[in-house]
FIKOLSE-823854 format. One record per residue (C-alpha): x, y, z. Coordinates in steps of 0.25 Angstrom, whole numbers, padded with zeros to 4 digits, always signed. Layout:
residues N
XYZ
...
This chain:
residues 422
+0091-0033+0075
+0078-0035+0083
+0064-0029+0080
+0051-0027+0086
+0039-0022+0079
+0030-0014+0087
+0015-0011+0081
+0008+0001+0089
-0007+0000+0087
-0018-0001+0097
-0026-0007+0084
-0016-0021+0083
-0019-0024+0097
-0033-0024+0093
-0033-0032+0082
-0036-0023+0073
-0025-0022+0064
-0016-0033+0063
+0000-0030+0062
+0005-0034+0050
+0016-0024+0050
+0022-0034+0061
+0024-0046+0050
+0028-0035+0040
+0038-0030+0048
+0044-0040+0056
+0047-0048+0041
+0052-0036+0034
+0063-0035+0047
+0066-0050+0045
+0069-0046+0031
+0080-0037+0037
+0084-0047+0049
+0079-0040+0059
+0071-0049+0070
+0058-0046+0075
+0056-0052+0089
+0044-0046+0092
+0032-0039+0089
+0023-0028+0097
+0010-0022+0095
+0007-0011+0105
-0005-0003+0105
-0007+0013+0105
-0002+0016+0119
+0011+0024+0122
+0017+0017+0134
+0014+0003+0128
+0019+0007+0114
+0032+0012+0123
+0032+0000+0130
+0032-0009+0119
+0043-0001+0114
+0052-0003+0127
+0049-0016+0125
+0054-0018+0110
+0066-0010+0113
+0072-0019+0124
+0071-0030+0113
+0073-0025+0100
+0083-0018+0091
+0070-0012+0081
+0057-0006+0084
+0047-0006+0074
+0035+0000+0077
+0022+0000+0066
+0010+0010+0068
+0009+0022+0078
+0012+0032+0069
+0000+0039+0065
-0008+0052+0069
-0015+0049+0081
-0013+0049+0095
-0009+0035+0097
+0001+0033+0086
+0011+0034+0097
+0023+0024+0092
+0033+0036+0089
+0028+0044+0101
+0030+0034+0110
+0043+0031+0104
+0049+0043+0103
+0046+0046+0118
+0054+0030+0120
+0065+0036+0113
+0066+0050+0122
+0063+0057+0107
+0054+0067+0102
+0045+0067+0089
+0047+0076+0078
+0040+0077+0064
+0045+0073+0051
+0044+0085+0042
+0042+0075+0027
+0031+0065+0036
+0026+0078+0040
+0024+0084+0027
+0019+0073+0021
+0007+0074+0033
+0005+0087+0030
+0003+0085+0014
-0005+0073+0016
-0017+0080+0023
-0014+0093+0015
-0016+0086+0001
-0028+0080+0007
-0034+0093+0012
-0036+0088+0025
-0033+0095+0039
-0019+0087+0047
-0021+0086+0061
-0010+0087+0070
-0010+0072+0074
-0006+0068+0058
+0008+0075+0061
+0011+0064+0070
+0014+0054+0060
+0025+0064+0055
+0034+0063+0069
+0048+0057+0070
+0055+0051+0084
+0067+0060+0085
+0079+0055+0077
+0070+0044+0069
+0070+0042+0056
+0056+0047+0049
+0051+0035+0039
+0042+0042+0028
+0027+0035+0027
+0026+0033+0012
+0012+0027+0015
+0007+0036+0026
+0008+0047+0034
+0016+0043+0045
+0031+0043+0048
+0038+0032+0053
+0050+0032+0062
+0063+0024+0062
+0075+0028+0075
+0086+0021+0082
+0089+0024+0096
+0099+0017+0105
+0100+0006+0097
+0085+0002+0094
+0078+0005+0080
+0064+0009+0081
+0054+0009+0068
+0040+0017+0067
+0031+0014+0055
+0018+0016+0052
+0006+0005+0057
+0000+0004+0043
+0007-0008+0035
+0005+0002+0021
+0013+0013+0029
+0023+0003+0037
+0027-0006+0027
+0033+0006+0016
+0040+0012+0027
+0047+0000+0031
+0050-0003+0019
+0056+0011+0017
+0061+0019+0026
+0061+0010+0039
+0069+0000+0033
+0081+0009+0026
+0080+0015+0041
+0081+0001+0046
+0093-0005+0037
+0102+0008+0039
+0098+0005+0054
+0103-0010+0052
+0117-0004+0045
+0114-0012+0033
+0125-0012+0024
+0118-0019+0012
+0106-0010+0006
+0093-0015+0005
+0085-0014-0009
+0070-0015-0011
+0061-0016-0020
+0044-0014-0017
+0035-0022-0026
+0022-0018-0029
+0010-0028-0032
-0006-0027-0034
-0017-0038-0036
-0011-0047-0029
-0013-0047-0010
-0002-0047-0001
-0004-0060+0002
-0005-0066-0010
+0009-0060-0016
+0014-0064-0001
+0009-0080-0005
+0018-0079-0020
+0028-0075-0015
+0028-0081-0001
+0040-0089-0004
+0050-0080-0007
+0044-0070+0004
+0046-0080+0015
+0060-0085+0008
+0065-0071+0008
+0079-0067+0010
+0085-0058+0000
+0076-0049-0006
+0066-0049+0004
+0051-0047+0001
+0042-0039+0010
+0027-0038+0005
+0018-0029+0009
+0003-0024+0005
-0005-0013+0003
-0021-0012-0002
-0020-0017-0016
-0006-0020-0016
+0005-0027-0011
+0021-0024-0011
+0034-0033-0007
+0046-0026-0005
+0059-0034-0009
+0073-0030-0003
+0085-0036-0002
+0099-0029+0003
+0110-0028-0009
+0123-0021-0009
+0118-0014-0020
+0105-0008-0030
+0110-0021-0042
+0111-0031-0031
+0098-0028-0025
+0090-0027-0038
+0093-0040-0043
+0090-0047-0030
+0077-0039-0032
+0074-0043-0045
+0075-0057-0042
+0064-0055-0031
+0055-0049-0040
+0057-0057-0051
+0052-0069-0042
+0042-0061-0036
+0038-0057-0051
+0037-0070-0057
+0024-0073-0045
+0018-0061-0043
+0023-0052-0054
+0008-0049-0060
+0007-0041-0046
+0017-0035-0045
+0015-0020-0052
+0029-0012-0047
+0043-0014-0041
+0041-0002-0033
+0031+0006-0024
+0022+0011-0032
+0007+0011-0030
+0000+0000-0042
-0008+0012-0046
+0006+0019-0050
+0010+0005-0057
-0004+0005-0066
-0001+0023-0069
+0013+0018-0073
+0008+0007-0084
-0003+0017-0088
+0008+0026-0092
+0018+0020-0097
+0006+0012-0107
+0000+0026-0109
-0014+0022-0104
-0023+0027-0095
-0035+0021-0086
-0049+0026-0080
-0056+0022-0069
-0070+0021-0066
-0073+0017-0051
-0085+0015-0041
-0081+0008-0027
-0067+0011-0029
-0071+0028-0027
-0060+0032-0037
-0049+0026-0029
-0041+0019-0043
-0043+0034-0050
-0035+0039-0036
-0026+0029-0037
-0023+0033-0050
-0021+0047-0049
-0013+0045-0038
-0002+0043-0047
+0005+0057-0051
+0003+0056-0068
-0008+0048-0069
-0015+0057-0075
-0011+0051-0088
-0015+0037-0085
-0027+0040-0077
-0038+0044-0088
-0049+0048-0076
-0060+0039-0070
-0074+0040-0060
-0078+0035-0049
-0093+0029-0052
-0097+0027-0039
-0114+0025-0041
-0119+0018-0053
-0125+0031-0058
-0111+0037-0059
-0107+0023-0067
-0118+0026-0076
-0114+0039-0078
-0101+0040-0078
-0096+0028-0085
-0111+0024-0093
-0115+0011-0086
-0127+0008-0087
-0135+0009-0077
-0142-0004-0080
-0129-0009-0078
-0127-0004-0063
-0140-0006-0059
-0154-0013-0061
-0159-0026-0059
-0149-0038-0063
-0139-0025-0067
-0124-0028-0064
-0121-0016-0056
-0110-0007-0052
-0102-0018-0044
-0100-0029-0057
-0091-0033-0068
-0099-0027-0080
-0099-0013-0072
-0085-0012-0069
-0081-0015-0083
-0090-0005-0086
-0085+0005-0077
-0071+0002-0083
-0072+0003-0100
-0083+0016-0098
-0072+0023-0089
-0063+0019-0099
-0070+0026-0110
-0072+0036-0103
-0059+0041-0101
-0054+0033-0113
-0043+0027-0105
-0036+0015-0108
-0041+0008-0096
-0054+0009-0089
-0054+0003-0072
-0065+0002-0065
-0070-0001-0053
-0083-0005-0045
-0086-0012-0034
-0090-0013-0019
-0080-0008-0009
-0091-0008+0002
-0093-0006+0013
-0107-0012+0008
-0110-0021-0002
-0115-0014-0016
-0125-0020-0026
-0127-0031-0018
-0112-0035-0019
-0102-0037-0011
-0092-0029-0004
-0076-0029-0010
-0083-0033-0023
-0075-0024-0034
-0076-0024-0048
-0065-0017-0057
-0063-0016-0071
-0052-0012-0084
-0056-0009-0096
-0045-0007-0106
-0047+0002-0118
-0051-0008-0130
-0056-0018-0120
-0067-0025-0111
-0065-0022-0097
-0059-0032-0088
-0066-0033-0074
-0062-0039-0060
-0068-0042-0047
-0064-0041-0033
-0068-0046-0022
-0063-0036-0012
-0062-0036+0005
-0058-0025+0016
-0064-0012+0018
-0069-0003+0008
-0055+0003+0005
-0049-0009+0004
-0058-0013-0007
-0058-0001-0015
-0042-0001-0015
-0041-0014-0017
-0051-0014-0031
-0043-0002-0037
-0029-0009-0033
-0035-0022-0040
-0038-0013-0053
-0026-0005-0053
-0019-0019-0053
-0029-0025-0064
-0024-0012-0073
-0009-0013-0070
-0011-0028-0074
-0016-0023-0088
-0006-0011-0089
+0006-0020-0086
+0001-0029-0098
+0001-0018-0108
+0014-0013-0103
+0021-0027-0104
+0014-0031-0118
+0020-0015-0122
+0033-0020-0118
+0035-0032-0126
């Protein structure tokens, strides 16, 4: 079979993303032995969006198609394509629903235009957006496959993954299964993990080993084809065991869970419980947290200190301490362990995390922007503090600081868990 990846998007002519769903892509369809002979970027315009389709048609077996799929007016890919076809566009109801509960849960008013992402070609396949609101598309007509995903990689990537490749194999008439297996990984960059274990990436044959990232965290996905569930999982656990022995003190799960579900899990299963105490990250490790259903047991409570008056009176630091001549300040070491044994106490957990910092847009106490600060303090014990030297936007930062302490706590949870077990 021949492909060729199609990415719909005024803004990659501009320069102002760069496509890396094309190298994604084309490796993970190597993987499968499907050929990618070329590679189109067209912008928002319906006839040249339709030309480049006429054009990958007369030279491809499958159409892959990244971004285009959203709300707005000149998301055209499955307009466009559907009109190709001679088919019409119809809603699917559980994309739909999921629409509708989205803004409803949120108490915000759905404009008519947010019911596109919910439309399905005629005789397509929906793919479900685990990640996002819109649905993706797969169909087969006289002969040619055609593939819609979503642009953005953290919506794209999961529905490859999922539902775009079990359409795919059953499209290819595989005989053999295939079996994967997602590994989750924090404190560690995409392209770092990608660097240890480059050899066996670029060596892959059978499992194959796809990475991927997200803010904070990083996944590979291993899959290999196997007549049956005992044959794949030991060529599985052979992947991971290697994969394990260099980077095993990252890796957090064997399957997609978020790294805050990991670090709930261990608080549970050791029957302790954490507080959070946290200034630029704006509560965002405390929603993090409760985003997990039952954390209620493991989440003791926490505040967001935001000014230096809400430091002192909150959590007790003095104010000396946060300002004056020669004082520290909010933004130091001795502050953020501060921050983490009083909300400790406070809320007599087990652990207390903190975290202060500057996520900017503007330097702060005459310190820099992306410097972050965050803190553990363990019942019985000092705190232990870390320093970051953050980049990228003020988002960036502030996910990237509570990632980096949800790591440093899964670090000392797993500890205690292993120690428990011998």
């Amino acid at each position: 079979m021949k492909a060729e990846l199609i990415a719909v998007g005024t803004e990659l002519l501009l320069g102002q993303i760069v496509n890396t769903n094309a190298q994604y892509l084309s490796r993970r369809l190597a993987d499968l032995g499907i050929d990618v002979y070329y590679q189109t970027v067209v912008g928002d315009n319906p006839h040249r969006i339709r030309s480049a389709i006429e054009t990958a048609r007369s030279r491809a077996d499958l159409l892959v198609f990244t971004g285009g799929l959203g709300p707005t007016q000149d998301d055209l890919t499955k307009d466009v394509l559907a009109n190709y076809l001679g088919l019409e566009l119809t809603y699917d109801e559980p994309s739909m629903a999921k629409i509708v509960a989205f803004f409803d849960s949120r108490g915000v008013h759905m404009v008519e235009s947010n019911k596109r992402q919910a439309t399905t070609i005629t005789g397509a396949q929906a793919l479900f957006n685990d990640a996002g609101l819109a649905v993706g598309n797969a169909i087969s007509v006289d002969g040619t496959r055609y593939i819609l995903l979503p642009g953005p990689p953290r919506e794209m990537k999961p529905m490859f993954e999922g539902p775009a490749l079990t359409w795919l194999l059953n499209e290819l008439g595989e005989s053999i299964p295939l079996y994967s297996r997602l590994l989750k990984f924090a404190g560690i960059g995409e392209s770092t993990l990608e660097d240890k274990l480059l050899d066996l990436i670029d060596g892959q044959t059978d499992p194959t080993i796809a990475p991927y990232a997200k803010e904070g965290e990083v996944a590979i996905r291993l899959s290999t084809k196997a007549s049956n569930g005992l044959e794949a999982q030991a060529k599985l656990d052979a992947a991971v065991a290697e994969i394990r022995q260099r980077v095993g003190e990252y890796l957090y799960a064997q399957e997609d869970i978020p790294l805050e579900e990991a670090v709930v899990r261990l608080l549970r299963s050791s029957g302790r419980t954490v507080a959070s105490a946290e200034s630029c990250s704006g509560g965002l490790f405390a929603q993090l947290i409760t985003n997990i259903p039952g954390s209620s047991g493991e989440y003791a409570g926490g505040v967001v200190t935001y000014t230096n008056a809400m430091k002192h009176r909150l959590l007790g630091i003095p104010m000396a301490q946060l300002e004056g001549q020669g004082a520290p300040g909010a933004i130091s070491e001795s502050t953020a362990a501060l921050m983490a044994e009083r909300i400790r106490e406070l809320a007599d957990a087990d652990y207390g995390v903190s975290i202060t910092g500057v996520a900017g847009p503007a330097e702060s106490e005459g310190k820099p922007v992306g410097l972050v600060y965050y803190a553990i303090a363990e019942r019985g014990k000092s705190a232990e503090v870390h320093t970051m030297h953050l980049s990228g936007s003020r988002e960036i930062i502030r996910i990237r600081a509570v990632k980096s302490a949800l790591y440093r706590l899964w670090r000392l949870l797993r500890s205690v868990d292993q120690s428990r077990q011998v």
